[in-house]
C-alpha positions as CSV (number, residue, x, y, z in Angstrom):
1,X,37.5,-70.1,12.1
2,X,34.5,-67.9,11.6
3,X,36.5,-65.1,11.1
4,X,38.4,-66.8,8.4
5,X,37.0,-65.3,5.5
6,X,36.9,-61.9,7.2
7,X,40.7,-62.3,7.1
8,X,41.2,-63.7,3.9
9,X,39.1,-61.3,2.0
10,X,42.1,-58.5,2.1
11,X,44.3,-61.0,1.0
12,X,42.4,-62.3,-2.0
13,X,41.7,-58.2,-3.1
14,X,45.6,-57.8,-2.7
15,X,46.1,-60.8,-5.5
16,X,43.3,-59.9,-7.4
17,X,45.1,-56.4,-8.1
18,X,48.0,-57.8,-8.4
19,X,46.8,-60.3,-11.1
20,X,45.3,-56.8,-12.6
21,X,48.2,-55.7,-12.9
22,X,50.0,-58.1,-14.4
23,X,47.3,-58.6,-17.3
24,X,48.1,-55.1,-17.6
25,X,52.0,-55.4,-18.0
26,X,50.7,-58.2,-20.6
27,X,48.6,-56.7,-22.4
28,X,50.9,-53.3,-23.0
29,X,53.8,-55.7,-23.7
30,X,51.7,-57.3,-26.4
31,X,50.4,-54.4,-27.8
32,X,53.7,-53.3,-28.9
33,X,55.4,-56.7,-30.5
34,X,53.1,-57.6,-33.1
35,X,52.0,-61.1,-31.0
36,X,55.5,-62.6,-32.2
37,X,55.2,-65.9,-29.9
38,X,59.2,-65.8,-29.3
39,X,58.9,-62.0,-27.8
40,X,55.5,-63.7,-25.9
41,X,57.9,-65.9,-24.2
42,X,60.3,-63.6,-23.3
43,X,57.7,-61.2,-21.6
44,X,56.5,-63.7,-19.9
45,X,60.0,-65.5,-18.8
46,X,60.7,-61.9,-17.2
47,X,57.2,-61.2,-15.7
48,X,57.8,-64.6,-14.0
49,X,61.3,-63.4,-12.8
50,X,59.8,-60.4,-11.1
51,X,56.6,-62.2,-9.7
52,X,59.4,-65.0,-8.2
53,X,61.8,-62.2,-6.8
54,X,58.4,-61.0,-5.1
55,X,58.0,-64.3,-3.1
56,X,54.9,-64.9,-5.4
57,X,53.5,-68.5,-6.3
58,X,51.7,-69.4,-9.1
């Protein structure tokens, strides 16, 4: 187990630019609906789709 964080570390990078990403996908998504909470939703029913069809958890 001493090597445990040596392994986890690319792991954690890996989610951390995924979560990057996805902030990014947000924050374009957002930029272009005027913050309507309905179209909110929606963006974020589909990002959840596609993170899910990944295998993701969150």
């Amino acid at each position: 187990p001493e090597d445990a964080p040596a392994r986890l570390i690319p792991e954690l990078l890996d989610r951390l630019a995924a979560l990057g990403d996805l902030a990014k996908q947000v924050n374009l998504a957002l930029g272009g609906n005027g913050y309507r909470a309905g179209e909110i939703q929606k963006i974020l029913e589909g990002l959840r789709g596609h993170h899910d069809s990944q295998g993701g958890d969150w």
